[in-house]
N, CA, C and O of each residue as an XYZ file, in Angstrom:
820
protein
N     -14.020     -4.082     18.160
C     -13.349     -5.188     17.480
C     -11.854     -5.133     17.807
O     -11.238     -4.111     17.502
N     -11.206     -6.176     18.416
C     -10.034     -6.111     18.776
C      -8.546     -5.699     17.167
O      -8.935     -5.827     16.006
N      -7.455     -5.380     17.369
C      -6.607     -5.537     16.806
C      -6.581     -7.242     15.574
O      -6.810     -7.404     14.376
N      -6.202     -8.122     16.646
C      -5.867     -8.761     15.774
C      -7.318     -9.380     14.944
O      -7.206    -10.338     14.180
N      -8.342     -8.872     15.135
C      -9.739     -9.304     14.058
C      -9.549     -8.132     12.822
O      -9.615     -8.391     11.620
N      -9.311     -6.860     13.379
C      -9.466     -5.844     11.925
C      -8.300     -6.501     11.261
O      -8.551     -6.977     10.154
N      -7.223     -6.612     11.650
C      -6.010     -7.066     10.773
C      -6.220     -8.378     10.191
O      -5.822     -8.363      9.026
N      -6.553     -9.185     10.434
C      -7.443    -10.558      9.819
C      -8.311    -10.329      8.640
O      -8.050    -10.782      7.526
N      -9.580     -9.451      8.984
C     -10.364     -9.079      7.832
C      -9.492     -7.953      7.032
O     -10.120     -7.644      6.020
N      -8.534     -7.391      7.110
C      -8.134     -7.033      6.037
C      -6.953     -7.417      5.143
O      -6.772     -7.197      3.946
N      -6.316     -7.953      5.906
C      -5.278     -9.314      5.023
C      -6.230     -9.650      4.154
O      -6.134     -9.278      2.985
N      -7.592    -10.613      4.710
C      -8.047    -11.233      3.530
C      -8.457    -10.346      2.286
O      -8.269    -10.814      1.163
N      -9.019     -9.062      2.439
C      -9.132     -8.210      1.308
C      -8.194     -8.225      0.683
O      -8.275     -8.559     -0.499
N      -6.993     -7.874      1.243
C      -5.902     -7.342      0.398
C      -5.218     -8.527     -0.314
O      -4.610     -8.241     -1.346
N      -5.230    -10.168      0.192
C      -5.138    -11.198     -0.268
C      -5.615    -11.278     -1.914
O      -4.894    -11.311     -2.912
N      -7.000    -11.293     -1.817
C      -8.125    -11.241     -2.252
C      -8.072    -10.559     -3.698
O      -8.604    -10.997     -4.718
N      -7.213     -9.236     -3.546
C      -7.626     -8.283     -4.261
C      -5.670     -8.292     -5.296
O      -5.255     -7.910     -6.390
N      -5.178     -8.865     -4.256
C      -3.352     -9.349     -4.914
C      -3.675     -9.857     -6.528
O      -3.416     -9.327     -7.609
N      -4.163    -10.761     -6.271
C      -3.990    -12.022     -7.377
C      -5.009    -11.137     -8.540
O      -4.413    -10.959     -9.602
N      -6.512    -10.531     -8.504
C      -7.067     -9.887     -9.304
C      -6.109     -9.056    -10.134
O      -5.966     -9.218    -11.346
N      -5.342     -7.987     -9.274
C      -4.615     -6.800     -9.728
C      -3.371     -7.544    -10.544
O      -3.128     -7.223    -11.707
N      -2.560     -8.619     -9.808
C      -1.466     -8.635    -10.903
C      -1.813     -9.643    -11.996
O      -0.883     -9.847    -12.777
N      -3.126    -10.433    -12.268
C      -3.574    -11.305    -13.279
C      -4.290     -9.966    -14.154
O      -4.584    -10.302    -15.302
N      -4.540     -8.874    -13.903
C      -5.289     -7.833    -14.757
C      -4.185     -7.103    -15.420
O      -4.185     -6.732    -16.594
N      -2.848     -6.865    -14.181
C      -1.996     -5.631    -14.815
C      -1.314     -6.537    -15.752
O      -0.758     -6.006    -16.713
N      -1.256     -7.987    -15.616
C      -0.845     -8.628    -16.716
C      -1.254     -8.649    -18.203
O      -0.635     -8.471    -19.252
N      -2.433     -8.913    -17.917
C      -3.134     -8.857    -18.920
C      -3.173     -7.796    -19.386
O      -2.684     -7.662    -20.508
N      -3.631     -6.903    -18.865
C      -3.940     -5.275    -19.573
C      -2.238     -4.601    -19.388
O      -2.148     -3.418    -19.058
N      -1.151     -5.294    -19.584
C      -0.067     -4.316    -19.886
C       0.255     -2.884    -18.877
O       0.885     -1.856    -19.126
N      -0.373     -3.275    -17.833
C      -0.428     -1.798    -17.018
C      -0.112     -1.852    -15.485
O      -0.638     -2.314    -14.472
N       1.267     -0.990    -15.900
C       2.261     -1.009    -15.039
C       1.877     -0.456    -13.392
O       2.391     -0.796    -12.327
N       0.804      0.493    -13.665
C      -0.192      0.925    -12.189
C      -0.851     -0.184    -12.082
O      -0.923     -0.397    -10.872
N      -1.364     -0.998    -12.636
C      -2.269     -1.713    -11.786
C      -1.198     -2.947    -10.650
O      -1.361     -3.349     -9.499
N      -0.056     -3.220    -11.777
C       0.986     -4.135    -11.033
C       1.380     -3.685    -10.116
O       1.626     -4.333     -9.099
N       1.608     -1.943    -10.296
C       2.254     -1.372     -8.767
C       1.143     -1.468     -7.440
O       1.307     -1.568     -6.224
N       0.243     -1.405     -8.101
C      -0.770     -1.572     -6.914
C      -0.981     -2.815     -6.849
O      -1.872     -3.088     -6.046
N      -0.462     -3.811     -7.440
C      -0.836     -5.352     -6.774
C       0.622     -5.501     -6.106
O       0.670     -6.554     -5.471
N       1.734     -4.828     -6.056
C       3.057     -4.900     -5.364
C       3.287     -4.799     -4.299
O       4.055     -5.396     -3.545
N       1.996     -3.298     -4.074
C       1.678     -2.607     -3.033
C       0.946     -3.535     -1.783
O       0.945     -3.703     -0.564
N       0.582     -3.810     -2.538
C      -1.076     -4.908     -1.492
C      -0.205     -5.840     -1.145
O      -0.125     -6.020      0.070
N       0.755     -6.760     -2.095
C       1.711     -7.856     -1.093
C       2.398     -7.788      0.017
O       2.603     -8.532      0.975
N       2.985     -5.810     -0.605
C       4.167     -5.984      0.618
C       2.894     -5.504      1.839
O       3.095     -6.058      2.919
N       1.802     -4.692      1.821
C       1.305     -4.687      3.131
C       0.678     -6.008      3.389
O       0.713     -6.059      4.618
N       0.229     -6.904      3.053
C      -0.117     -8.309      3.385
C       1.228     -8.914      4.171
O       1.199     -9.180      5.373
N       2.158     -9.058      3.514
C       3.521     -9.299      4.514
C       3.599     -8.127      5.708
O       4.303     -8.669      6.561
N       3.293     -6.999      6.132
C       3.208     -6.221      6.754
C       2.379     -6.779      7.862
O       2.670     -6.742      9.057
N       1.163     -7.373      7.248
C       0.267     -7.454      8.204
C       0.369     -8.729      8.985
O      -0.104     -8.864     10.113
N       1.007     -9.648      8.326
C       1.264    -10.703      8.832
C       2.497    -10.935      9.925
O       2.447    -11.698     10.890
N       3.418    -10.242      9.608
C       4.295    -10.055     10.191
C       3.690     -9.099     11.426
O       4.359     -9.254     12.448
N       2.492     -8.066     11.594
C       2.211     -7.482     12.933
C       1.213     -8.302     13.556
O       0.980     -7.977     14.721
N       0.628     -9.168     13.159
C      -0.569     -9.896     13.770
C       0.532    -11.017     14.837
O       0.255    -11.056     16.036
N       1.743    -11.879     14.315
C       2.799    -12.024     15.030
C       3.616    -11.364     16.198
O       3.911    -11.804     17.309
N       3.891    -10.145     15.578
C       4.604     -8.853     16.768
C       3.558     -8.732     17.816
O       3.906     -8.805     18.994
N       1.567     -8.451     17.318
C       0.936     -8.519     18.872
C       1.141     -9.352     19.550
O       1.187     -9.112     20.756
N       1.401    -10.990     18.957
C       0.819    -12.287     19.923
C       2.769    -11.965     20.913
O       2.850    -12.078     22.136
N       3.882    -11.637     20.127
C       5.010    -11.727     20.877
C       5.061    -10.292     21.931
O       5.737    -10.392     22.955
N       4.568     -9.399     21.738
C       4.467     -8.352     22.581
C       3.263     -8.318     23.996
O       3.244     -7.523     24.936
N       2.069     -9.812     23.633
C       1.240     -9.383     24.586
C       1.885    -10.572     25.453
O       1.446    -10.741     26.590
N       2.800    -11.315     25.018
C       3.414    -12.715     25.827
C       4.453    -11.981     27.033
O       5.040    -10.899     27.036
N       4.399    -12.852     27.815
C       5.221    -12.244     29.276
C       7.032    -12.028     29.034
O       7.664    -11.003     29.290
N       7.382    -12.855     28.676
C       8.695    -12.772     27.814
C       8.720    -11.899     26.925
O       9.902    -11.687     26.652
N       7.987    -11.214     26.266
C       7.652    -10.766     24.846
C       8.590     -9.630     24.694
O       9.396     -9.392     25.594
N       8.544     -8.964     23.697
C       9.264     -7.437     23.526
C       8.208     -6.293     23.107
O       7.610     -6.119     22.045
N       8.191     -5.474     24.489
C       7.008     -4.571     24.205
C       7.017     -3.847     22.534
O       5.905     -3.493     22.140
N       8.169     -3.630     21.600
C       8.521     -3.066     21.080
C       8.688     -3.823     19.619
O       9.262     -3.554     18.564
N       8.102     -4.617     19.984
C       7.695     -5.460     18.153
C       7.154     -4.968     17.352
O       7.671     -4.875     16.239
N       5.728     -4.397     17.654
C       4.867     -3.743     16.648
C       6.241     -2.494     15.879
O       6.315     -2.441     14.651
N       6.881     -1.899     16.461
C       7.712     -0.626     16.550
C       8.679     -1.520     15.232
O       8.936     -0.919     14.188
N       9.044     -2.658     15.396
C       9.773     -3.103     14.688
C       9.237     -3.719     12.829
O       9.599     -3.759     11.653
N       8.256     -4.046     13.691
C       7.217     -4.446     11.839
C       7.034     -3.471     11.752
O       6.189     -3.531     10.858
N       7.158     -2.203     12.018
C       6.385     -1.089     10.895
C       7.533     -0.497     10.686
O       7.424      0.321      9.772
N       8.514     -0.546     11.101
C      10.133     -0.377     10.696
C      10.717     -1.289      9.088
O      11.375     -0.908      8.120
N      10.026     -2.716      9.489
C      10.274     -3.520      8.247
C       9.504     -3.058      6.837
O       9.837     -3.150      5.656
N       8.247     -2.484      7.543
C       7.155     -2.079      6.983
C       7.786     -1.045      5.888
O       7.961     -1.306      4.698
N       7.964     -0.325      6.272
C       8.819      1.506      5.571
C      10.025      0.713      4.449
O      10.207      0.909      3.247
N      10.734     -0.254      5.434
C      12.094     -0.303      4.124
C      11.181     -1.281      2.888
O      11.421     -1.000      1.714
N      10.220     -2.337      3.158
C       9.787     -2.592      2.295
C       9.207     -1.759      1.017
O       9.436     -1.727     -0.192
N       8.281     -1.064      1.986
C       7.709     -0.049      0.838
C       8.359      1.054     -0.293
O       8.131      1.468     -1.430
N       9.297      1.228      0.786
C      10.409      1.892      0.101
C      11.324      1.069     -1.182
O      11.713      1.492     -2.271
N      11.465     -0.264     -0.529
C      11.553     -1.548     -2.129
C      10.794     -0.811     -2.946
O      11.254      0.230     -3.416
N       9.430     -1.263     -3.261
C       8.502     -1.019     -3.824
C       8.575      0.038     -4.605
O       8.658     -0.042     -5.831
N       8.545      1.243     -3.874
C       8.577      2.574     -4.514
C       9.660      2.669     -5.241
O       9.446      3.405     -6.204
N      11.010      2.147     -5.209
C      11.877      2.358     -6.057
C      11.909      1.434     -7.346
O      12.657      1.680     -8.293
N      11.040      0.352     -7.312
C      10.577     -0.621     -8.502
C       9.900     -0.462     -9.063
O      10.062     -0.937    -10.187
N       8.675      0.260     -8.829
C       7.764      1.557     -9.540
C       7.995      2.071    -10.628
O       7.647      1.967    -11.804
N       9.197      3.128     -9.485
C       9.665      4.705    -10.625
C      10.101      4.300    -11.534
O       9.738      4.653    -12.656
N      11.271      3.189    -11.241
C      11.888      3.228    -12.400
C      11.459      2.383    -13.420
O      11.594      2.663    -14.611
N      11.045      1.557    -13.083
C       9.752      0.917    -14.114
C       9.619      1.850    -15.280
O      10.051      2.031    -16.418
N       8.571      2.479    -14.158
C       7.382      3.961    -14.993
C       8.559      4.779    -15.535
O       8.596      4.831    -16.765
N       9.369      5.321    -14.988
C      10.646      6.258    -16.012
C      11.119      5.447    -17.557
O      11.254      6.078    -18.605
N      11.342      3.848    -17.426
C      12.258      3.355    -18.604
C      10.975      3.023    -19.440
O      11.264      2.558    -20.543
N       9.743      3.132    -19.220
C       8.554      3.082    -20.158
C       8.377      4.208    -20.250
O       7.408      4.298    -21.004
N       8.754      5.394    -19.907
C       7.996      6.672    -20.907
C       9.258      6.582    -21.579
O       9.163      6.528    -22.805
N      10.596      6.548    -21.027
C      11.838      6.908    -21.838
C      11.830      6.277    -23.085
O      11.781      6.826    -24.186
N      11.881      5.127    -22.842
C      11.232      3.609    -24.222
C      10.065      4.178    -24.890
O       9.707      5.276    -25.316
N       9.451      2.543    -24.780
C       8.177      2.757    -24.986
C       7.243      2.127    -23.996
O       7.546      1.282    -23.154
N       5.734      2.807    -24.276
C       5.224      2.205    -23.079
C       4.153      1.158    -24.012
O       3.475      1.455    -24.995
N       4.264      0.063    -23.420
C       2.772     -0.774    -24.368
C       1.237     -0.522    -24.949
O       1.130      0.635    -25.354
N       0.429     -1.039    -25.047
C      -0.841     -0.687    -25.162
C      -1.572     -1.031    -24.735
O      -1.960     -2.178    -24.953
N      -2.365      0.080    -23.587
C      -2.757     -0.849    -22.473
C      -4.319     -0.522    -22.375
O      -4.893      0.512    -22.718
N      -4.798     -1.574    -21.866
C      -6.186     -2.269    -22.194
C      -7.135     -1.209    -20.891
O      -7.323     -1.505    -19.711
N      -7.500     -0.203    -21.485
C      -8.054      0.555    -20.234
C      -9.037      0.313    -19.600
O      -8.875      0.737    -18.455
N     -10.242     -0.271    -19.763
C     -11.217     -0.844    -19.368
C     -10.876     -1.893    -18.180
O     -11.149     -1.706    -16.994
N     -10.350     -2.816    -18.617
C      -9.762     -3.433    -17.477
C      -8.821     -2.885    -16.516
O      -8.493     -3.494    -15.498
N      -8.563     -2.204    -16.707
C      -7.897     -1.366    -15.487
C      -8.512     -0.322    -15.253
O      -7.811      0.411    -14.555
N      -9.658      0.197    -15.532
C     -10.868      0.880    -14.905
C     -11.459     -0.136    -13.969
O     -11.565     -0.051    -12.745
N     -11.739     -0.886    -14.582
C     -12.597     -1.565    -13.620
C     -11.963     -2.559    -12.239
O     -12.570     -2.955    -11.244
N     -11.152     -2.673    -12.463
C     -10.257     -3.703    -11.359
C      -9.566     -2.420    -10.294
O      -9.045     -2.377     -9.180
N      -9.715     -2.017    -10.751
C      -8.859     -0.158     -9.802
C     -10.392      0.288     -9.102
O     -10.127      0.547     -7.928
N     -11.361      0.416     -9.252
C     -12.529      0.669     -8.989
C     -13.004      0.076     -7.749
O     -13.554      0.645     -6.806
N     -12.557     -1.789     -7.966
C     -12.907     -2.220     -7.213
C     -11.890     -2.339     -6.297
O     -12.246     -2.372     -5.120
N     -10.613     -2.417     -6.556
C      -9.571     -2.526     -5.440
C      -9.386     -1.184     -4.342
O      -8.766     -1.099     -3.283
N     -10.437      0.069     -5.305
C     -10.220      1.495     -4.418
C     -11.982      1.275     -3.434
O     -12.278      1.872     -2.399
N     -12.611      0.550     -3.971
C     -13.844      0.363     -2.720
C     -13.427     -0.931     -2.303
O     -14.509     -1.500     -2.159
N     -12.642     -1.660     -2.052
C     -12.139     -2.406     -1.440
C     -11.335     -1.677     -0.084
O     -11.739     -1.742      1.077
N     -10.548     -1.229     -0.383
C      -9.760      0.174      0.811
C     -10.330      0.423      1.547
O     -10.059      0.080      2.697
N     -11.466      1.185      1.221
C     -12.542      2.053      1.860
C     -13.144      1.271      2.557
O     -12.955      1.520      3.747
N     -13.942      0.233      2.343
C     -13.976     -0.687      3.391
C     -13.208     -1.556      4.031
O     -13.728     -2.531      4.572
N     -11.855     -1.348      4.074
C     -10.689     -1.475      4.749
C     -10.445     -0.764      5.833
O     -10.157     -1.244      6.929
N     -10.578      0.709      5.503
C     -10.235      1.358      6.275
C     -11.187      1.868      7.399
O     -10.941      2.452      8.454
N     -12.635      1.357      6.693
C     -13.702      1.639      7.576
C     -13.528      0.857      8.509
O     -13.957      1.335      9.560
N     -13.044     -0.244      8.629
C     -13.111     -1.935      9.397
C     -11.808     -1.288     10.317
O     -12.167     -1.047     11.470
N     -10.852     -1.071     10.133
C      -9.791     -0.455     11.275
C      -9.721      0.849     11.608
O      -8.726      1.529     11.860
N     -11.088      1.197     11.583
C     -11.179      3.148     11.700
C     -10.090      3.554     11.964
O      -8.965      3.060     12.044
N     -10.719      4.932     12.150
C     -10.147      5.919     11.765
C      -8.844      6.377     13.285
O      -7.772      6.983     13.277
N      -9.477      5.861     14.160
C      -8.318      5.951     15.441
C      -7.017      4.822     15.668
O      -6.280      4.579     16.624
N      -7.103      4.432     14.681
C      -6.017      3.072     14.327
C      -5.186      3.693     14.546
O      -4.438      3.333     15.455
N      -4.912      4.909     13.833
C      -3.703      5.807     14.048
C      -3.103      6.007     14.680
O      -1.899      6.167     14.477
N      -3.842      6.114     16.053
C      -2.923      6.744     17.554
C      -2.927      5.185     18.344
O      -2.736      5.273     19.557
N      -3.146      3.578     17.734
C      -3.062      2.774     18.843
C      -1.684      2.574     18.673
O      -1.319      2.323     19.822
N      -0.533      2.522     17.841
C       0.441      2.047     17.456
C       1.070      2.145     16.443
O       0.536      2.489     15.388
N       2.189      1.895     16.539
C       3.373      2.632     14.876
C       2.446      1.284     13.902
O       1.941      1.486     12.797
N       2.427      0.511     14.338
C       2.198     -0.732     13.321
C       0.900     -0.171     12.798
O       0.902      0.176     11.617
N      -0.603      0.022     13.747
C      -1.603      0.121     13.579
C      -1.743      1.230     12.345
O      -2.576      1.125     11.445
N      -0.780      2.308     12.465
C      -0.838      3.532     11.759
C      -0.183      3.398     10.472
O      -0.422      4.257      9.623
N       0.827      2.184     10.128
C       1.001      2.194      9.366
C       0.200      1.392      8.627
O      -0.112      1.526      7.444
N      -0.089      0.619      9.333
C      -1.569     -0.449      7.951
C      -2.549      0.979      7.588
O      -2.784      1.223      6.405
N      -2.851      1.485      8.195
C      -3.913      2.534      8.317
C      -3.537      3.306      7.239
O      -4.371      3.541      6.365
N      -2.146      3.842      7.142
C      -1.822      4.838      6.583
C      -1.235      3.815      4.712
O      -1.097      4.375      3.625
N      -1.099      2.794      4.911
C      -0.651      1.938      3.436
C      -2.045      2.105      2.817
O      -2.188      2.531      1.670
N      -3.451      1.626      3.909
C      -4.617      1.414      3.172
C      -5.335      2.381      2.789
O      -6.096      2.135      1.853
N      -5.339      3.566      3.277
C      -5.682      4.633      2.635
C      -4.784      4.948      1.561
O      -5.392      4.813      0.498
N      -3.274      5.407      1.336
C      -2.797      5.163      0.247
C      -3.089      4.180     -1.022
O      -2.993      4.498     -2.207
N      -3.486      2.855     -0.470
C      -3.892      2.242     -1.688
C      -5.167      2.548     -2.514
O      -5.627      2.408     -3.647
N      -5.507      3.107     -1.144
C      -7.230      3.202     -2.249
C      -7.110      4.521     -3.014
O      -7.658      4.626     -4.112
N      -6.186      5.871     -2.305
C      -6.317      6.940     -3.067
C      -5.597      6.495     -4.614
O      -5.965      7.032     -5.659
N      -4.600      5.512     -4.568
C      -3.798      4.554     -5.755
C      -4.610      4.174     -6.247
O      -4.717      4.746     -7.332
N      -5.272      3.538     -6.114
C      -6.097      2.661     -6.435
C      -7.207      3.478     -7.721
O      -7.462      3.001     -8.827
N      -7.707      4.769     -7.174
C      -8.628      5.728     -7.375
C      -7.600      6.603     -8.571
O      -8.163      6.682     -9.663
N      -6.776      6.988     -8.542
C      -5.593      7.645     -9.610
C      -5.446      6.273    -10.773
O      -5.781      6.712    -11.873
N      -5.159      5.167    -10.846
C      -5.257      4.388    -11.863
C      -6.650      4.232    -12.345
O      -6.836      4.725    -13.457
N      -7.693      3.660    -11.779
C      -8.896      3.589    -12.663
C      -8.969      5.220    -13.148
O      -9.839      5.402    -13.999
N      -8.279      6.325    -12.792
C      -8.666      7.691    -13.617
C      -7.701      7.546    -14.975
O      -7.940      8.099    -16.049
N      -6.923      6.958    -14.781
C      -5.768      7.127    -15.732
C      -6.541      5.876    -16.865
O      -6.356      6.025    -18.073
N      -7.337      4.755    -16.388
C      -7.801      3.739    -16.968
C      -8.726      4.308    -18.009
O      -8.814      4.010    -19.200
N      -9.333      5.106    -17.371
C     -11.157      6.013    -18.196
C     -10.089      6.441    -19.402
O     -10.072      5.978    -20.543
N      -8.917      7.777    -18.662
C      -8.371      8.158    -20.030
C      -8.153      7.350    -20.740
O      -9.051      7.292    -21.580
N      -7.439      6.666    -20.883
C      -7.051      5.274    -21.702
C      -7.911      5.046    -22.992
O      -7.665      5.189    -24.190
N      -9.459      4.471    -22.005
C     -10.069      3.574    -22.498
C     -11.063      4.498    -23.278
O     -11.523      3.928    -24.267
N     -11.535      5.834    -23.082
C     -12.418      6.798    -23.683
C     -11.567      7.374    -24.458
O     -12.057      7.860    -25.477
N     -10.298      7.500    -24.296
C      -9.628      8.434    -25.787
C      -8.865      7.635    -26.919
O      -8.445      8.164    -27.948
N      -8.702      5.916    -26.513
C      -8.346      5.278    -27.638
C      -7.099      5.587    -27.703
O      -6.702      5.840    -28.841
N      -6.110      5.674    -26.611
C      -5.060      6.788    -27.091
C      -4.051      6.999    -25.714
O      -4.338      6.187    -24.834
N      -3.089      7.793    -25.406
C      -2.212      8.470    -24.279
C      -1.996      6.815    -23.036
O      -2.116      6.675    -21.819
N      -1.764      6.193    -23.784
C      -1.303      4.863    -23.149
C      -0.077      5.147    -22.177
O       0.028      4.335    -21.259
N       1.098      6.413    -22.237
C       2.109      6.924    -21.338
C       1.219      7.199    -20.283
O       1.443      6.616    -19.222
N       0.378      7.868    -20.339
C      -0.609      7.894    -19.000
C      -0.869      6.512    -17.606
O      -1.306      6.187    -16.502
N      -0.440      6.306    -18.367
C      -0.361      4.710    -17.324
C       0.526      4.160    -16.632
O       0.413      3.446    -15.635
N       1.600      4.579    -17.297
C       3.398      4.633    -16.037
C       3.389      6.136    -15.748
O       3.946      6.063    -14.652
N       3.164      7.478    -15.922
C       3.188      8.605    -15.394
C       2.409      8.360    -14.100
O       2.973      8.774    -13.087
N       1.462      7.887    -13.971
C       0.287      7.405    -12.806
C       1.121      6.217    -11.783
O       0.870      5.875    -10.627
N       1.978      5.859    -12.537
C       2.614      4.330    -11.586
C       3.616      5.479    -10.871
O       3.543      5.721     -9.666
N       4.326      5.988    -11.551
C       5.599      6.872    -10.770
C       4.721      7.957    -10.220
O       5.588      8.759     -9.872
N       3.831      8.388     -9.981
C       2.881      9.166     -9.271
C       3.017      8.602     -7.758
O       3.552      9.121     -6.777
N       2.319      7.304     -7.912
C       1.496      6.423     -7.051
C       3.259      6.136     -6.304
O       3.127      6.118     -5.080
N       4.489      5.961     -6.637
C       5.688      5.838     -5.944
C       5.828      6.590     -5.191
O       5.771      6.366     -3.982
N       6.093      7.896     -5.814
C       6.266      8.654     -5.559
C       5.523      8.636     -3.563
O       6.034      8.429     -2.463
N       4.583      8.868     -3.900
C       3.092      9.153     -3.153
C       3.679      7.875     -1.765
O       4.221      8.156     -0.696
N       3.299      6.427     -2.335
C       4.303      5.971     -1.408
C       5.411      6.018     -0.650
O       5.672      5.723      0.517
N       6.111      6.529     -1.725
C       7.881      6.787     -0.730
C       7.422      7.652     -0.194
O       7.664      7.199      0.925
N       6.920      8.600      0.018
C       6.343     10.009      0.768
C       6.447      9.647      1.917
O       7.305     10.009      2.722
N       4.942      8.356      2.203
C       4.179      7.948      3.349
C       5.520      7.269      3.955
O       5.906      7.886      4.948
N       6.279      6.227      3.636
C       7.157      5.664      4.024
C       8.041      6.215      4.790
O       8.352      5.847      5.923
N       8.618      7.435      3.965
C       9.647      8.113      4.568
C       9.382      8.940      6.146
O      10.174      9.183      7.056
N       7.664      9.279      5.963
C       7.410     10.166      7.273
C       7.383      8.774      8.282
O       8.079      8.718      9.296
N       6.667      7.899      7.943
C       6.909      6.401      9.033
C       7.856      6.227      9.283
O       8.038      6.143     10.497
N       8.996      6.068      8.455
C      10.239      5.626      9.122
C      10.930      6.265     10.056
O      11.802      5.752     10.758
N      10.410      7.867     10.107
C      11.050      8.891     10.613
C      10.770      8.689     12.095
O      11.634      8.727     12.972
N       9.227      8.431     12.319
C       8.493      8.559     13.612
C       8.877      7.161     13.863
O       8.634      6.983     15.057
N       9.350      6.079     13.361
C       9.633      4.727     13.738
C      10.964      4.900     14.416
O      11.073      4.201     15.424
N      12.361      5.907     14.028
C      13.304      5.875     14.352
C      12.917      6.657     15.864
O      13.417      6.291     16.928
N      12.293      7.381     15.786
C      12.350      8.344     17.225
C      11.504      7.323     17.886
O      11.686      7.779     19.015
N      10.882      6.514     18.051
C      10.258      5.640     18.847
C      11.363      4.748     19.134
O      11.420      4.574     20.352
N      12.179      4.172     18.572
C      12.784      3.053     18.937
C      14.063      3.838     19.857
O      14.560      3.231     20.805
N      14.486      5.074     19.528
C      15.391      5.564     20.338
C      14.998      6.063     21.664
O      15.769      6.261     22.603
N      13.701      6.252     21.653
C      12.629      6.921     22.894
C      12.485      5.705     23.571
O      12.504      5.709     24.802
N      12.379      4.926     23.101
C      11.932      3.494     23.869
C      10.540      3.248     23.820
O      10.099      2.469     24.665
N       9.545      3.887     22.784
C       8.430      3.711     23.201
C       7.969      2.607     21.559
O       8.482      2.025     20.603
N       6.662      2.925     22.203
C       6.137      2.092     21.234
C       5.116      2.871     19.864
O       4.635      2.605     18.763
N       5.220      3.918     20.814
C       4.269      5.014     19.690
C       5.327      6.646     19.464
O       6.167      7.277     20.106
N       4.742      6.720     18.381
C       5.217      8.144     18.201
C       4.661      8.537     17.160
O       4.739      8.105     16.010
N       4.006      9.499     17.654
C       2.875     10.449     16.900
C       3.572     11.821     16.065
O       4.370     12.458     16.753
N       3.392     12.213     14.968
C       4.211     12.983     14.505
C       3.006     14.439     14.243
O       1.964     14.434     13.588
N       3.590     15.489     14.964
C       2.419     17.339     14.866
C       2.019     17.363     13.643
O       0.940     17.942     13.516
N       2.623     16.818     12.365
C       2.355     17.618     11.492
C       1.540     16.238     10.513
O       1.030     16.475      9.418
């Protein structure tokens, strides 16, 4: 299956799965489920923006070095993100945090984390080594689903103990955290590519 078909079928998931997560984290008061519907936009803009960079990189004029550049945009976005998170999740434990409806955020996290998984099945597992861009969808969508999989846990607590509602921004600044991580090692291998001149850069560790 070429590039720009896996990136097609998974926009639409992640489309798909946007509007569920922030009409739920609305509803259910829960600041992980919003971070993970934050998450899914900015890689939907990610993806859209690289399905573009292939068609200008495979054109004769083109710049071999586009993909190199959306997954550059890719990192400072996420890095947005991650810093809208924490501090979110920090001024709700510092405050207070609401009361949040755990069931529904069991169950919408459940499905947005087997949503991933067959995300990530659809752009296997060698996505990694075709391109900075490829590796970073690769590497957002596995992050979301392990996100994804940490909120519906934080949801069960919730919703089985009647109770520990802080559990639900401790899990959002988790899930930042966890992001800025991924971001920061991308951006790293994005800078040595663009100074290398290449288009890939694979990082040993």
């Amino acid at each position: 299956m070429t590039q720009m078909r896996r990136l097609s079928l998974v926009l639409g998931i992640n489309v798909v799965m946007i509007a569920g997560l922030l009409i739920v984290g609305l509803a259910s008061h829960s600041l992980g489920v919003l971070a993970a519907g934050g998450d899914y936009v900015a890689d939907s803009v990610a993806i859209v923006l690289g399905i573009m960079a292939i068609q200008i990189a495979k054109h004769p004029h083109g710049h071999p070095q586009a993909t190199t550049y959306v997954a550059l945009i890719n990192c400072l976005v996420l890095l947005g993100v991650t810093a809208f998170v924490i501090v979110g999740g920090v001024r709700r434990l510092i405050t207070h945090t609401p009361e949040i409806h755990g069931l529904s955020v069991l169950i919408v996290s459940l499905v947005a984390m087997t949503s991933m998984v067959i995300a990530v099945v659809i752009l296997g597992t060698d996505a990694g080594s075709e391109d900075l861009h490829m590796r970073s969808v690769l590497l957002d969508t596995i992050s979301d689903a392990v996100a994804s999989g940490g909120v519906a846990l934080s949801g069960a607590v919730i919703y089985f103990t009647g109770r520990l509602d802080w559990i639900d921004s401790a899990m959002a600044v988790m899930i930042g955290v966890v992001i800025g991580f991924g971001a920061l090692k991308l951006l790293r291998d994005v800078v040595v590519a663009l100074r290398s001149g290449s288009g890939l850069a694979v990082s040993d560790d």
